[in-house]
Each structure stands twice: as structure tokens, then as C-alpha cells.
C-alpha positions as CSV (number, residue, x, y, z in Angstrom):
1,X,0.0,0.0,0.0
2,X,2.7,2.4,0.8
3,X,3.8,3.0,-2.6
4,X,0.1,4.5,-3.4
5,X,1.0,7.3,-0.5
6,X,2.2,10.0,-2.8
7,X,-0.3,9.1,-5.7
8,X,-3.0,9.7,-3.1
9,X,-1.7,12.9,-2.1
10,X,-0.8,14.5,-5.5
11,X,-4.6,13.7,-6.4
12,X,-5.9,14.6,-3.1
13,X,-4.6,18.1,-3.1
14,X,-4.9,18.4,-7.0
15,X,-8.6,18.0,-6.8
16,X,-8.5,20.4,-3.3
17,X,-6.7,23.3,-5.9
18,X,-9.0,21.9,-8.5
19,X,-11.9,23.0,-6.1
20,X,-11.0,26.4,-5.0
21,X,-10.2,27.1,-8.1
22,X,-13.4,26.5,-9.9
23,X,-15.4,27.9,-6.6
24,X,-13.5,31.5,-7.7
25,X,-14.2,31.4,-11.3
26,X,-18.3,30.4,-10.8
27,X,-18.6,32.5,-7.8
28,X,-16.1,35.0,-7.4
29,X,-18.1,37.4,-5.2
30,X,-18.1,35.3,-2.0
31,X,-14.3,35.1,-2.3
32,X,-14.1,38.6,-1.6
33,X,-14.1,39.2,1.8
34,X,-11.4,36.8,1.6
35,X,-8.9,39.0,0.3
36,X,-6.2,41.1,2.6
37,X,-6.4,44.8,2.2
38,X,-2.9,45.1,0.2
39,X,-5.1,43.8,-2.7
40,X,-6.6,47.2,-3.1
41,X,-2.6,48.9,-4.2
42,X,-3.0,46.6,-6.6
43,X,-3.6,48.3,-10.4
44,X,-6.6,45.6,-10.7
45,X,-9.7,44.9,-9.4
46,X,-10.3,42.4,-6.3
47,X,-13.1,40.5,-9.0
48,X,-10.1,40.3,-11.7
49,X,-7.9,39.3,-8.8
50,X,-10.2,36.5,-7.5
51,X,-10.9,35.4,-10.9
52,X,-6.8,35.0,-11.7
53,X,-6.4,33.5,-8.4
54,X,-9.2,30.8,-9.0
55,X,-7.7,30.1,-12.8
56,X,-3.9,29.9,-11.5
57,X,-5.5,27.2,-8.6
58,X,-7.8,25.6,-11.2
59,X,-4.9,25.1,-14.0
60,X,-2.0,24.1,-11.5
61,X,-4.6,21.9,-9.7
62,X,-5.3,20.0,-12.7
63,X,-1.6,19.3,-13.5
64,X,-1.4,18.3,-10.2
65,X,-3.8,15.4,-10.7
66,X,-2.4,14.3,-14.2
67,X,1.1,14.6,-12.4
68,X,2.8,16.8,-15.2
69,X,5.6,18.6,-14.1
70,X,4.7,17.4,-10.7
71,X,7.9,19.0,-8.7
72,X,7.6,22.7,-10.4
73,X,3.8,22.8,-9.4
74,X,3.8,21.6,-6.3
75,X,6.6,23.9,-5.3
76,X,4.5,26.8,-7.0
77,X,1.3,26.0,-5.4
78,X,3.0,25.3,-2.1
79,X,4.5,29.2,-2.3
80,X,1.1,30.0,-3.0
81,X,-0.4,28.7,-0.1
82,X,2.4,30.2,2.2
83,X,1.7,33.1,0.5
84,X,-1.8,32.8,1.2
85,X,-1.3,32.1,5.4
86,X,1.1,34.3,5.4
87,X,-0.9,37.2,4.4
88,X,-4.1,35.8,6.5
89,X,-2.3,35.4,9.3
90,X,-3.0,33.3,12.3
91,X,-6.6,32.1,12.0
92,X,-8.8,28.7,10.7
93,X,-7.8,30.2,7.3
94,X,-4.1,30.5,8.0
95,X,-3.6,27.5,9.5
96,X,-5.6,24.9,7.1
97,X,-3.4,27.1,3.6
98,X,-0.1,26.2,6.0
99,X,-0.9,22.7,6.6
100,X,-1.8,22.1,2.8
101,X,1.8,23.8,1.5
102,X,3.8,21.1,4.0
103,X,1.7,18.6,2.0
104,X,2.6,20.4,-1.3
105,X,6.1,20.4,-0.1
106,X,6.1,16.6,0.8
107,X,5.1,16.2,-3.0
108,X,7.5,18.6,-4.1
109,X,10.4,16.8,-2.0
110,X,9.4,13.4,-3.7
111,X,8.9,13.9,-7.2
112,X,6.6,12.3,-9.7
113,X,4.8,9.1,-8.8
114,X,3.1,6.2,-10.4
115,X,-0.1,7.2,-12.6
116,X,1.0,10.9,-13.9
117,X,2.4,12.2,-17.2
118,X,6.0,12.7,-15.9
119,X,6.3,8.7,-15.5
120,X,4.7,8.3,-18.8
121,X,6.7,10.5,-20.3
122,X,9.6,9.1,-18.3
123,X,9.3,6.1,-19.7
124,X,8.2,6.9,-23.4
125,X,12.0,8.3,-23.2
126,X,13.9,5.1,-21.8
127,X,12.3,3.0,-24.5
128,X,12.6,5.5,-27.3
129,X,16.7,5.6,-25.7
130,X,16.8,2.1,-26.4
131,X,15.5,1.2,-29.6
């Protein structure tokens, strides 16, 4: 069982991304009052902001779950989410966005796993080296 561990947990937290993402793109308004109040220096809007935020979480969430460039997204989306806590501070918000980066960071610290691209891709090279 053990060597399903990291498949579990790139999947888990790529359909967790997956989520927020698509939560911020269909209902962008109720992710608001989320935002910290630096947003407003910002030269954008906080819906614009909100809706970048929920495509950069969908898009990176679903590489996450096919496993393609496995390492570079997990260690993007885990700066995100320290990002995220950091700026929140310390509340249930905070808290949950730190715990999910140290998961991102466990994913980021192994590498690809069984069932994503980078294996298939992996592989696809190794046999293509020795024909």
C-alpha cells in the first residue's frame, strides 16, 4: 500500500486546488471578503484578482492530478499557499493554507509518482533511448 501514498496525495490536493479554483471562477463574489487589504494597491480589481487566483489554482490543480511537471507545481502551489497564510495570518484560514503547503512540499520533496504524465513521459523516453 505504501507506494500509493504520494499518488494519493498529489490527487488529493490536486482536486482540493481543483476546487478552489473553480469555486473563484463560478462565484467569485463570495471570495471577496477573503482578500487582505494590500489587494486594493494593486492596479486591478479584487473581482479580476479573484478570478486569476481561481484560474492559476484551477490550472495548477489539474496538472497536479495528471502529475505533469509534478515538482515545479507543487513547489508553486506550495508558495502560493504560504503566500496565502502568510498574508491571512493566524486564524482557521491561516492554518488549514499552512498545513496544505507542507503537504505540497512533501510532493514537491518526492517527485513524480506512479499514474501521472511525468512517469509516462519518463518512460516513453527510456524505451525511445533504447530502440
Amino acid at each position: 500500500m505504501q507506494p500509493f501514498a504520494p499518488v494519493v496525495m498529489r490527487i488529493a490536493l490536486g482536486l482540493v486546488m481543483f476546487w478552489f479554483g473553480s469555486q473563484q471562477i463560478t462565484s467569485p463574489v463570495s471570495w471577496i471578503g477573503y482578500l487582505p487589504e494590500w489587494i486594493d494597491k494593486l492596479p486591478i480589481s479584487k473581482m479580476n484578482f479573484v478570478y486569476m487566483n481561481g484560474l492559476f489554482e484551477l490550472v495548477f490543480g489539474a496538472l497536479l492530478i495528471a502529475g505533469f511537471y509534478t515538482r515545479i507545481v507543487a513547489g508553486l502551489l506550495s508558495l502560493h499557499l504560504f503566500g496565502i497564510a502568510f498574508s491571512v495570518g493566524y486564524n482557521e484560514i491561516g492554518v488549514r493554507d499552512f498545513g496544505l503547503s507542507m503537504a505540497l512540499i512533501s510532493i514537491f520533496l518526492h517527485g513524480s509518482s506512479a499514474w501521472s504524465l511525468d512517469e509516462y513521459f519518463e518512460k516513453r523516453k527510456l524505451e525511445n533511448k533504447t530502440i
